[in-house]
FIROMAR-419758 format. One line per 5 residues: their letters; for each residue y, x, z of N, C-alpha, C. Coordinates in pm, 1 decimal. Example, Ala and Ser with C-alpha at 12.3 -4.5 7.8 and 13.67 -1.06 7.14 Angstrom:
as> -569.0,1319.0,780.0,-450.0,1230.0,780.0,-330.0,1320.0,780.0  -225.0,1285.0,708.0,-106.0,1367.0,714.0,3.0,1290.0,787.0
This chain:
xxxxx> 1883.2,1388.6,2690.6,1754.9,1395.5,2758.2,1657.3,1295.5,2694.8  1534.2,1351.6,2692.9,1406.2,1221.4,2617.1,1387.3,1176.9,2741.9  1359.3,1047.2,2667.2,1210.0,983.5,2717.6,1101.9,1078.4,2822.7  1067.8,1130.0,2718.3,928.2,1124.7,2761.1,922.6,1300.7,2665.4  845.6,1383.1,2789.7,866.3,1536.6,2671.4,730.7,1619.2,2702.7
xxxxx> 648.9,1633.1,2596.6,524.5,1746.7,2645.1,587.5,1857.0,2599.6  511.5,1962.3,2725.5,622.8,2130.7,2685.9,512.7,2209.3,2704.1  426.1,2247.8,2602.6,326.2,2317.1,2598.9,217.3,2272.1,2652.5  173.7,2151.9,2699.3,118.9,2077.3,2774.9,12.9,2061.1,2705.5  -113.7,2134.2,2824.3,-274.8,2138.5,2762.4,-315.2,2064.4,2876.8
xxxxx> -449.1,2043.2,2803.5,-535.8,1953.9,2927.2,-703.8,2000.2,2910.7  -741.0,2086.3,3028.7,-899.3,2117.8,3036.5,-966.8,2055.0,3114.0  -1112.6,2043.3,3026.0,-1159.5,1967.2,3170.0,-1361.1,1997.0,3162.1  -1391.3,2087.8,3236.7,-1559.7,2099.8,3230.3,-1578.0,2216.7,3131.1  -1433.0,2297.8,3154.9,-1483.6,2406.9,3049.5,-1392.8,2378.4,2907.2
xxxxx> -1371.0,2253.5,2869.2,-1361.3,2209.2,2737.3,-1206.6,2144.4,2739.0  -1146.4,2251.3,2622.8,-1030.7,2216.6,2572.5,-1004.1,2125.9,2514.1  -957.2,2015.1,2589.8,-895.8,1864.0,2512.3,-788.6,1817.4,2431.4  -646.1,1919.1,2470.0,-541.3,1889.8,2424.6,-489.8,2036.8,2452.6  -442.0,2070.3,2324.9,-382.1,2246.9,2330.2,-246.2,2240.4,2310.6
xxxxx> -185.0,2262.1,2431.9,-31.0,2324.5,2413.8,73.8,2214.5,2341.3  31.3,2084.4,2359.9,128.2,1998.1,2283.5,262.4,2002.2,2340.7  391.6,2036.8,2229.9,508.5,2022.4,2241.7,539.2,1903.8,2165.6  589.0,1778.5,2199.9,607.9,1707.9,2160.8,744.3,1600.3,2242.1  853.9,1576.1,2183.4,920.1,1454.7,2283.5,988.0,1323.1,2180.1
xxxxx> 958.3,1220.4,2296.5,987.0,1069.3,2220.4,1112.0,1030.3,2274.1  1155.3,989.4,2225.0,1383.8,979.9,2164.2,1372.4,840.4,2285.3  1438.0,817.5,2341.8,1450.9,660.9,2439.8,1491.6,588.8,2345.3  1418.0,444.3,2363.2,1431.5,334.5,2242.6,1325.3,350.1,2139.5  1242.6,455.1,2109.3,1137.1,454.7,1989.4,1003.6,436.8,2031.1
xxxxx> 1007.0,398.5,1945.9,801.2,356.2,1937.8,744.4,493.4,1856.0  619.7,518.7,1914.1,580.8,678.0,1876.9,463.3,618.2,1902.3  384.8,658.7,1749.1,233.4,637.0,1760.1,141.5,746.5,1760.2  46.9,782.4,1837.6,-18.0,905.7,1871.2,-129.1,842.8,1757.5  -206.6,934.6,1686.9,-268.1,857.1,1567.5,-378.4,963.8,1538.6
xxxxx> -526.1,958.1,1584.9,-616.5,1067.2,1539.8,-764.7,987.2,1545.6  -860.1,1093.3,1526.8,-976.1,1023.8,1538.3,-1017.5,1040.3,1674.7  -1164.2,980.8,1734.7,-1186.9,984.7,1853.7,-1199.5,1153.7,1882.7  -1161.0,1173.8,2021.6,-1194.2,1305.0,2055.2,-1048.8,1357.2,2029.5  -997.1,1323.5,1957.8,-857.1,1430.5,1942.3,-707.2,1470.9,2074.9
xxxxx> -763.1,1352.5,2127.4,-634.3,1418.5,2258.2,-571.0,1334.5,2250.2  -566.8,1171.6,2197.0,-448.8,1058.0,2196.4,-452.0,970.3,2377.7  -564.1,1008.2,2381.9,-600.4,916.2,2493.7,-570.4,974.6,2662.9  -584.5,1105.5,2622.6,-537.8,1210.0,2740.8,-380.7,1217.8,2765.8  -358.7,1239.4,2598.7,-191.3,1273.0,2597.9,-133.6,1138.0,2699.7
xxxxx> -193.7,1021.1,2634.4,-114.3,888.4,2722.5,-116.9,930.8,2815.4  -266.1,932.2,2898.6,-275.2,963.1,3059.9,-193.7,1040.5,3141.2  -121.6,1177.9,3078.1,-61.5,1245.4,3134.1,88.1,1203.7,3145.3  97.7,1060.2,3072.6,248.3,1103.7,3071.2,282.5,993.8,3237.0  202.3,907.8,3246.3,205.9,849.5,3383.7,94.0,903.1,3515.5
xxxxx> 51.0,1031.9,3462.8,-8.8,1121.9,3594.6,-131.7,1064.9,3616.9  -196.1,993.9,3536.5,-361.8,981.7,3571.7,-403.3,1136.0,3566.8  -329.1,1178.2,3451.8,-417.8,1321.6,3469.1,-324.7,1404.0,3471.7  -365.8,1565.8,3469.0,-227.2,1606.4,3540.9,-221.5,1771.2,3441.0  -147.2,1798.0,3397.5,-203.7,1895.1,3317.9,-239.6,2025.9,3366.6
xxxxx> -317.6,2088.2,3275.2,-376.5,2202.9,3382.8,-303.0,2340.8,3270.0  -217.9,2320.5,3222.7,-89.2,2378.1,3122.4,15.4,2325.6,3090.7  103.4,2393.2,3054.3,248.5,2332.3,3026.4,313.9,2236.2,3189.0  367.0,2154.4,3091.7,414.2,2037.6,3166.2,476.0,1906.0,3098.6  453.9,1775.6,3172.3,496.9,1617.8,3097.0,617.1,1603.3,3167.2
xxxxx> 743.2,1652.4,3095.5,863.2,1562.1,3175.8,915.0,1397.7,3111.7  899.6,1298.9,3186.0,945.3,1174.1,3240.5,1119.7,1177.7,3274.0  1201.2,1135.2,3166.4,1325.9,1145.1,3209.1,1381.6,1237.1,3278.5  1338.8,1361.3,3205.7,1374.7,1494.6,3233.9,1278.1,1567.0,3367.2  1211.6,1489.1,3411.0,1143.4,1570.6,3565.7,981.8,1574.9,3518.5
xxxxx> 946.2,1663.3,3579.2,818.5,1708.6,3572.4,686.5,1647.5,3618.5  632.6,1581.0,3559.2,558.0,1462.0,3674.6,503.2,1553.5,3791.6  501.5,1655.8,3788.4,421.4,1675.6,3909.9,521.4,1654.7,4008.3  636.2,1629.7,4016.2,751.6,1643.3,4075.3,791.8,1507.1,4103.9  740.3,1371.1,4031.9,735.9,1256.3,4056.0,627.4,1162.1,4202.9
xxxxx> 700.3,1109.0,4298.1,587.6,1014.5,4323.4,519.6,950.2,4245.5  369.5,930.9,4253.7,279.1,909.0,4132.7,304.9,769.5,4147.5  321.0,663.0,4219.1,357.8,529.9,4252.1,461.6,467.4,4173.0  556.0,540.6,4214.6,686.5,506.7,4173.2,679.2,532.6,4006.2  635.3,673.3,3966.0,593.3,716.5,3871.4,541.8,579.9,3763.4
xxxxx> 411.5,521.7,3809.6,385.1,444.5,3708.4,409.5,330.2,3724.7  502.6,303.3,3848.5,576.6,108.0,3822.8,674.3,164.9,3740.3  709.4,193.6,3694.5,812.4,269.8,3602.7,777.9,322.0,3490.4  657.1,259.4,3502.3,610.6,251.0,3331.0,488.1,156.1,3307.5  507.3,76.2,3194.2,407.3,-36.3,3143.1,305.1,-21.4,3054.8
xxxxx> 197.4,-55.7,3118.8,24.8,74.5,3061.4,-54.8,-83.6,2995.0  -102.1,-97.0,2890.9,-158.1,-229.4,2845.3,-216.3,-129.2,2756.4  -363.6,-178.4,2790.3,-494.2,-96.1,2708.5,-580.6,-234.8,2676.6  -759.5,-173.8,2583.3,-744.2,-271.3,2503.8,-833.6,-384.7,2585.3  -874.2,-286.8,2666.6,-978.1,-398.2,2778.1,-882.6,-478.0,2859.9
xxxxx> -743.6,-456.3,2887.8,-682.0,-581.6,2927.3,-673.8,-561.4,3078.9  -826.4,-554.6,3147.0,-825.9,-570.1,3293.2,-765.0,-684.1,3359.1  -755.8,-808.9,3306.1,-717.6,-905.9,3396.8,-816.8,-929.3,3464.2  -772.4,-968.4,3639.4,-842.8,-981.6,3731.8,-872.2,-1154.4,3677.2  -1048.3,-1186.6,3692.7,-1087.1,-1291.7,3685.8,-1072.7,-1428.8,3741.5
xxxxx> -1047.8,-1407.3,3885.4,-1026.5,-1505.0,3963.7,-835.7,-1533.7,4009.6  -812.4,-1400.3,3955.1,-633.5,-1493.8,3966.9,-597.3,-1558.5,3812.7  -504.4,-1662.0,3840.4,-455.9,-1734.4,3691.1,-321.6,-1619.5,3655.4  -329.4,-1686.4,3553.6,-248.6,-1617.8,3417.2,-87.9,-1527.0,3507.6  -68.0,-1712.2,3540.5,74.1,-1652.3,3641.2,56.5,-1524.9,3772.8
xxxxx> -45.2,-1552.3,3851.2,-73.5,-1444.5,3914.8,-116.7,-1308.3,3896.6  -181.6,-1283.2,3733.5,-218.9,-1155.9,3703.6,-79.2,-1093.0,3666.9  -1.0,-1191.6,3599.2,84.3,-1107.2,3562.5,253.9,-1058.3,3664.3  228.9,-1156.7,3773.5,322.0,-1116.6,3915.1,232.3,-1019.3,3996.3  128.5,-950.2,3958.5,52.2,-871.1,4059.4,198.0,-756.8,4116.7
xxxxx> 256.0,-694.5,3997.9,293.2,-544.2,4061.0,453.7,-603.4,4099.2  488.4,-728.9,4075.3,548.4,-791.5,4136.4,564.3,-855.4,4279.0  465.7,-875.3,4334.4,418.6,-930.0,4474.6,399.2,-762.4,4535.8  312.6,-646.5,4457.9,348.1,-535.7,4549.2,474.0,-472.2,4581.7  551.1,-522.5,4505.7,708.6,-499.0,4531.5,742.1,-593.8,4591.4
xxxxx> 754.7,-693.4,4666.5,770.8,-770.1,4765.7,877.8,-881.8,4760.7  889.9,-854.2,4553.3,977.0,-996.3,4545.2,926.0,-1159.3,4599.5  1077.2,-1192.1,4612.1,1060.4,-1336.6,4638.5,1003.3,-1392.5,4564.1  926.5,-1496.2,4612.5,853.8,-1606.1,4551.7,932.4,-1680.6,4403.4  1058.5,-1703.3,4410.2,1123.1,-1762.1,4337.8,1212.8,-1678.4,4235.4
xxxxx> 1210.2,-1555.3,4254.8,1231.6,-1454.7,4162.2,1094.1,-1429.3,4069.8  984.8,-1403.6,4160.8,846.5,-1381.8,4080.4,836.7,-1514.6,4001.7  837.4,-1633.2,4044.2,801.6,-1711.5,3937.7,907.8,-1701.8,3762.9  1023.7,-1699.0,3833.8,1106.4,-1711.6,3715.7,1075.5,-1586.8,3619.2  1062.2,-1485.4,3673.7,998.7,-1375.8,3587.7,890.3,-1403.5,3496.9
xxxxx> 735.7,-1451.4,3558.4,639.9,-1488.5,3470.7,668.7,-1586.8,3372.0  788.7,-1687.8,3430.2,821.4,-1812.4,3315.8,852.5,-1746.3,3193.9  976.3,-1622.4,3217.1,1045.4,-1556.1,3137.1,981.6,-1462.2,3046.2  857.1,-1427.6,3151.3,747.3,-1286.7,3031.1,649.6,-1407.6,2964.2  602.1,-1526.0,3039.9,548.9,-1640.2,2908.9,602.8,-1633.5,2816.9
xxxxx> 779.3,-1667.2,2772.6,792.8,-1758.8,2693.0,829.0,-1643.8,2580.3  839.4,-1522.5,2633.1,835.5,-1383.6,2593.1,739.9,-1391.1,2506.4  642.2,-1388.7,2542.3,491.8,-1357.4,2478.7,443.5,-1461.8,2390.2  540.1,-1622.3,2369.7,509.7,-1740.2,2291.6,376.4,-1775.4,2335.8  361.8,-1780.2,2501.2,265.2,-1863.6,2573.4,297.9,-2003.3,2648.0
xxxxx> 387.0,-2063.0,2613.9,431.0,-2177.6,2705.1,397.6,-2173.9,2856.9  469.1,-2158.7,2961.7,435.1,-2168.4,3102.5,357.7,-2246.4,3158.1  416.1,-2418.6,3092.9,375.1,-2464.4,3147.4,219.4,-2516.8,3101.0  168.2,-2434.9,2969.6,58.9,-2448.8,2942.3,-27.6,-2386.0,3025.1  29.6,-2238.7,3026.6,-51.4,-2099.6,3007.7,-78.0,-2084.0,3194.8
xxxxx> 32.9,-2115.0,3289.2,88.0,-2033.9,3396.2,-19.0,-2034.1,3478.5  -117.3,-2173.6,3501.7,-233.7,-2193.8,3588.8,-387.4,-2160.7,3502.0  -381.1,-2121.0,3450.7,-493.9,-2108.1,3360.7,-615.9,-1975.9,3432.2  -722.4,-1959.0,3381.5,-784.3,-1856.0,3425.5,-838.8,-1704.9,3308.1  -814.0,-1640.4,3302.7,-845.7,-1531.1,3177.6,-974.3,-1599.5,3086.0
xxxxx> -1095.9,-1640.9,3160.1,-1188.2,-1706.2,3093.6,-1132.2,-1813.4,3016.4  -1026.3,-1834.7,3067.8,-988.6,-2012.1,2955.2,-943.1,-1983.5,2827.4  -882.7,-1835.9,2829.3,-813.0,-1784.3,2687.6,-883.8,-1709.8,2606.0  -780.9,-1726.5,2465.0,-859.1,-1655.5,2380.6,-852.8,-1510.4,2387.0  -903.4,-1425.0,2273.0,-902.1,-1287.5,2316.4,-700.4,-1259.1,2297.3
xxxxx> -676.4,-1290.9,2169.6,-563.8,-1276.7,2151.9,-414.7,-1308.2,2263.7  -446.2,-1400.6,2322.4,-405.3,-1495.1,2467.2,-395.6,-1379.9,2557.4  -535.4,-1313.9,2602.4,-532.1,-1241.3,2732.1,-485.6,-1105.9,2703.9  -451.7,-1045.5,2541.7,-413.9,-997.0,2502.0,-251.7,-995.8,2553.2  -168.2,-1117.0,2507.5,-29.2,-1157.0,2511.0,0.2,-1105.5,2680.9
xxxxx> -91.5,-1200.3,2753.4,-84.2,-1208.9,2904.3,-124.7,-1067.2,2985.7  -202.2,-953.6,2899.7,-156.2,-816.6,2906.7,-33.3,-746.3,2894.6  30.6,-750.3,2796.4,142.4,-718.0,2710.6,245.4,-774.5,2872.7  201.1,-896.7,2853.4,368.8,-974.6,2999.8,325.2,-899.4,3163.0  238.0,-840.4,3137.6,168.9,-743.6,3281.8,253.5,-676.7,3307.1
xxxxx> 241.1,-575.5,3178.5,259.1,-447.2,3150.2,416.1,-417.6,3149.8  516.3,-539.8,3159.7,616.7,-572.1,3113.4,735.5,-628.8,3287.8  566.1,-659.1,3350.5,690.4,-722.9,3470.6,800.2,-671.3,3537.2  778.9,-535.8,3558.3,914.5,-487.0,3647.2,977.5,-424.9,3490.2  989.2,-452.9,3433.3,1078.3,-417.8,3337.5,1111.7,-267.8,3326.4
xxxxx> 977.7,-228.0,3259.5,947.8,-79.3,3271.9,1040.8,-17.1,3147.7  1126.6,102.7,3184.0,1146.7,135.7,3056.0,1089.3,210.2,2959.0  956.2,270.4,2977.1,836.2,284.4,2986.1,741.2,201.6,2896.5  663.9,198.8,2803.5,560.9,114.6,2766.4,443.9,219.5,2698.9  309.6,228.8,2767.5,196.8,258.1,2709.4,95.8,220.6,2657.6
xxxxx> 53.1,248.9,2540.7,-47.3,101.9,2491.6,-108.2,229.3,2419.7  -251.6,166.2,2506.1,-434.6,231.9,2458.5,-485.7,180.6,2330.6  -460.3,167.7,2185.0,-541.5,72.1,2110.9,-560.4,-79.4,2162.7  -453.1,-117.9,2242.6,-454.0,-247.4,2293.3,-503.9,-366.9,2199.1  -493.0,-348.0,2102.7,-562.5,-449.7,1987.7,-694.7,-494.1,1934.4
xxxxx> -705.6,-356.0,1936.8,-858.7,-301.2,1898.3,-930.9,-387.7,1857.9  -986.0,-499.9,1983.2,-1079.5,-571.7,1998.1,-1092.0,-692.2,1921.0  -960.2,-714.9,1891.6,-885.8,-833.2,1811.5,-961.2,-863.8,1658.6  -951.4,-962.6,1573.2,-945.7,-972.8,1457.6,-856.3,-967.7,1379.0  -866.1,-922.1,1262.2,-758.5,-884.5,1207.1,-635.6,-971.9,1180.8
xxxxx> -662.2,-1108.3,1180.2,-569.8,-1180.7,1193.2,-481.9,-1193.7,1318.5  -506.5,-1179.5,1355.7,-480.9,-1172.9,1536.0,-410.9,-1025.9,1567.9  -492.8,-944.2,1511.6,-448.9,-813.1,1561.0,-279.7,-826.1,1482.0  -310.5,-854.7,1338.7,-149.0,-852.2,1248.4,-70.8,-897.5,1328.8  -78.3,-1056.8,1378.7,-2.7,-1128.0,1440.8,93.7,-1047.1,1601.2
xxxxx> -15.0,-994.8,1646.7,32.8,-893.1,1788.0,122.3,-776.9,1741.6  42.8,-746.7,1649.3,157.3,-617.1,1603.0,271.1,-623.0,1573.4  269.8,-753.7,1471.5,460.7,-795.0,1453.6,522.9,-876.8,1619.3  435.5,-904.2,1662.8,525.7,-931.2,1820.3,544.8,-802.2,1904.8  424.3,-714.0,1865.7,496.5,-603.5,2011.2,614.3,-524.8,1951.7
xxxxx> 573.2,-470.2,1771.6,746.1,-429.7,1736.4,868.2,-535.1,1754.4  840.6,-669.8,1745.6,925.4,-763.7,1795.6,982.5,-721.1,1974.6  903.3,-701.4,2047.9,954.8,-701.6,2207.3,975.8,-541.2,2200.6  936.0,-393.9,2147.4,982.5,-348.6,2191.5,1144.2,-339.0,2157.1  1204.0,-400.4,2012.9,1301.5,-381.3,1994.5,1435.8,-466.8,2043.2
xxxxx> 1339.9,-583.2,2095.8,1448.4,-614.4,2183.8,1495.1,-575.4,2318.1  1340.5,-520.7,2384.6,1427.7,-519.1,2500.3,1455.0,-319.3,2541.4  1421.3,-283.8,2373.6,1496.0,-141.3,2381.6,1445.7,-40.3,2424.3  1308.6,-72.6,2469.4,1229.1,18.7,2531.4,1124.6,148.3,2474.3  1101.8,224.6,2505.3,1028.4,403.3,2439.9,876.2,318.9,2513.8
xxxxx> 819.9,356.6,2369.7,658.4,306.2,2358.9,590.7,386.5,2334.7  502.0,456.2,2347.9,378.6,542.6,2310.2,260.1,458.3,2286.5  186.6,487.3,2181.5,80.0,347.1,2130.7,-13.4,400.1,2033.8  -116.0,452.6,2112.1,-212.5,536.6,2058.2,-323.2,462.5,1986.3  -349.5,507.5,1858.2,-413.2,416.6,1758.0,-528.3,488.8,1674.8
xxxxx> -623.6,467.9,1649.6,-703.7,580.6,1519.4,-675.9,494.6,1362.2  -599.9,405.9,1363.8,-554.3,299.1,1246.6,-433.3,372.8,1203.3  -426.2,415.5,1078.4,-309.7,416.7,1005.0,-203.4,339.8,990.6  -303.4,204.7,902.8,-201.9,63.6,891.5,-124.5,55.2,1048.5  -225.4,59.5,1133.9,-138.2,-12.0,1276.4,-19.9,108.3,1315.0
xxxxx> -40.1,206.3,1291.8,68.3,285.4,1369.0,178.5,294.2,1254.6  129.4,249.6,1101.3,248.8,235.8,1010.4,345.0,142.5,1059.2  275.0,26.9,1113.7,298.9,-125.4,1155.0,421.8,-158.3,1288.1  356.9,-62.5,1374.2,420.4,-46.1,1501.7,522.0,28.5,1530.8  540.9,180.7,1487.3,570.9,307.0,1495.2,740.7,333.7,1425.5
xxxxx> 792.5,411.7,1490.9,935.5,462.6,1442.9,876.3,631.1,1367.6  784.2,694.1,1466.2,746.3,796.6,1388.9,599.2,811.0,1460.1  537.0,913.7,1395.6,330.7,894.2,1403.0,308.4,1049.8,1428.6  300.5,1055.9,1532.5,213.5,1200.9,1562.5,82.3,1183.7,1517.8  42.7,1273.5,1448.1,-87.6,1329.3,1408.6,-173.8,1430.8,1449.3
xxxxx> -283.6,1370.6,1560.4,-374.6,1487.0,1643.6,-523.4,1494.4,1585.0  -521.1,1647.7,1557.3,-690.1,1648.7,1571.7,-732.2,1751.7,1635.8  -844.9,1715.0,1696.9,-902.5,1825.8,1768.4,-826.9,1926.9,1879.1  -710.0,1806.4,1930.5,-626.9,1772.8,2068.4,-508.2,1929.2,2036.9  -517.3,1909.9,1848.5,-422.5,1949.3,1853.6,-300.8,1901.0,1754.8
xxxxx> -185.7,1903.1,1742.8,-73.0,1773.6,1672.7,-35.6,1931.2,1570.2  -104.1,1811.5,1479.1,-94.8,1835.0,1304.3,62.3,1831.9,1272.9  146.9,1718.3,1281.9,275.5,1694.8,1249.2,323.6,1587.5,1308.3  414.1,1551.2,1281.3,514.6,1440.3,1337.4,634.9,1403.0,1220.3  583.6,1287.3,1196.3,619.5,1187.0,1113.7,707.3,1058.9,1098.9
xxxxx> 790.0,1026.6,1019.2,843.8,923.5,989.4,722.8,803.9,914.8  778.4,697.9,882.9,671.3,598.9,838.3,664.0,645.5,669.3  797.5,675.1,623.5,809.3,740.3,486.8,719.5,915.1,440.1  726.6,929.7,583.2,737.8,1091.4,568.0,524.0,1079.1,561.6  487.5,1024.6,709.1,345.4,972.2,657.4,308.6,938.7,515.7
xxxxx> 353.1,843.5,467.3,281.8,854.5,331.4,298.2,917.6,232.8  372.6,1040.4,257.3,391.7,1129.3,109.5,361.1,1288.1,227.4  310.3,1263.3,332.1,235.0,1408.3,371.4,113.1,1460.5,322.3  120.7,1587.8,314.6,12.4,1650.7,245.3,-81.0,1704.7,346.0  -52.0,1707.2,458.5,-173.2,1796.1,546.0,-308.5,1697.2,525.1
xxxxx> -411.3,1830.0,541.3,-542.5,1748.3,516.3,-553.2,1672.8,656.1  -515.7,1646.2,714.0,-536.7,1616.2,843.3,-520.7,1451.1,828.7  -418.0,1406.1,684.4,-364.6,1309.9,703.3,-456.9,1240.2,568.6  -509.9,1325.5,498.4,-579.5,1255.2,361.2,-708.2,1154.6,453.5  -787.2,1144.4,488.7,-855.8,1047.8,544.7,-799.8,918.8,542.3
xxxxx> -659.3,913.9,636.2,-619.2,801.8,642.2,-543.4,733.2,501.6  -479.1,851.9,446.8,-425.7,801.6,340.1,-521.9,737.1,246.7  -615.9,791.8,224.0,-769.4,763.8,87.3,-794.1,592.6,171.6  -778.2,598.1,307.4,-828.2,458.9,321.8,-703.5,375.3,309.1  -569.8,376.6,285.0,-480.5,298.2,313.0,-449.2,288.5,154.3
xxxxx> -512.0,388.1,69.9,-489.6,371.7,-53.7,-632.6,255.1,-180.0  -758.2,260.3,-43.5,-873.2,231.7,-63.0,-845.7,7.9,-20.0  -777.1,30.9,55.5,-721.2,-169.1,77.4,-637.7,-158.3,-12.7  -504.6,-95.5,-67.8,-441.1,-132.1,-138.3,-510.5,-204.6,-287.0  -576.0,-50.8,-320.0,-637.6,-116.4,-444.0,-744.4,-192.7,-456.2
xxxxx> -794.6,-283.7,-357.3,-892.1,-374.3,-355.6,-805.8,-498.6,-295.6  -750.6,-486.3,-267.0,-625.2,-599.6,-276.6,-552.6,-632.4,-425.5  -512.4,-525.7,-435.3,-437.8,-543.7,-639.0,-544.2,-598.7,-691.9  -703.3,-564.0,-699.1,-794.6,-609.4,-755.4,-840.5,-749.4,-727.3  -858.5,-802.5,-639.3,-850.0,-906.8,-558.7,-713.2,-1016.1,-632.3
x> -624.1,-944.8,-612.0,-496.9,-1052.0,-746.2,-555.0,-1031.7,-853.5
């Protein structure tokens, strides 16, 4: 049984076809990067797989069941959603944004703390730096990390990530990327991590779905990406071939 399985699964909305008939399923344990330009259906596909949206074709099965068939609650504490705006609430500190869906589950006080200590030191935020702090005190990269340990508290087996980087600099962004393939492989978890970056979904990814125009071109290995021929994929390639050689030039 997958992860996570689209079975013909379209999504309309105002008349206008967003995502056509995607069959697609992600293996438990892999990172799967949804990878297109804006408009193509990466951003919907996420939505559906934790029932923001609901498809109006096919169907998203979630560990074999049909979300419509899921409590939508239960549904998404049972899966970890970190997009690139972050959404930390302003006025709680670091430690409290990230025990939120923790306190709605009604753990103890002394379980919740040891958890946030544990998703800090996770994230290489020190507790006892980070734990009282306020989102305004950090950097982007910081509230970034302290997203990531959100998204992470009930120990979802589950992980969804919107271009969570995005916003980042590139130094920063590199740095996140080798930590989130760092955490998902330790703690084993099926990631979906929708990107319009080549490099990043080369970076992140076990294999790279390719959507345009909300419909999936192919599905890819990291090897198999760079020696594909669909035109779908030359854009990205001309630019991943366009840093290379201004880098060689650059030496």
């Amino acid at each position: 049984m997958h992860a996570i399985e689209f079975a013909a699964a379209g999504y309309q909305a105002g008349g206008k076809l967003i995502l056509d008939r995607l069959s697609l399923a992600v293996r438990r344990g892999e990172t799967l990067a949804l990878l297109g330009p804006s408009g193509s259906g990466k951003t919907t596909a996420l939505k559906l797989i934790n029932a923001l949206l609901m498809p109006t074709a096919g169907e998203v099965l979630v560990n074999g069941r049909s979300t419509a068939t899921w409590d939508r609650i239960e549904l998404r504490r049972s899966i970890g959603y970190a997009i690139q705006e972050i959404g930390l609430l302003p006025h709680y500190t670091v430690g409290e944004n990230i025990s939120l869906l923790p306190r709605l589950e009604r753990w103890p006080r002394e379980r919740m703390e040891a958890r946030v200590r544990e998703l800090l030191e996770l994230v290489n935020l020190p507790y006892r730096e980070f734990a009282g702090r306020y989102p305004d005190e950090l950097s982007g990269g910081q509230r970034q990390r302290v997203g990531m340990a959100r998204a992470l508290a009930l120990g979802p087996p589950i992980l969804l990530l919107d271009e969570p980087f995005g916003a980042l600099d590139p130094a920063t962004r590199t740095a996140l990327q080798v930590e989130f393939r760092r955490l998902v492989q330790m703690l084993q978890a099926t990631a979906v991590f929708v990107t319009h970056d080549a490099q990043e979904a080369l970076a992140v990814s076990d294999r790279i779905a390719l959507l345009e125009a909300g419909r999936l071109r192919a599905v890819l290995t990291r090897s198999g990406f760079l020696g594909n021929a669909d035109p779908a994929a030359e854009p990205y390639l001309n630019a991943l071939r366009a840093a290379a050689a201004l880098l060689k030039a650059d030496g």
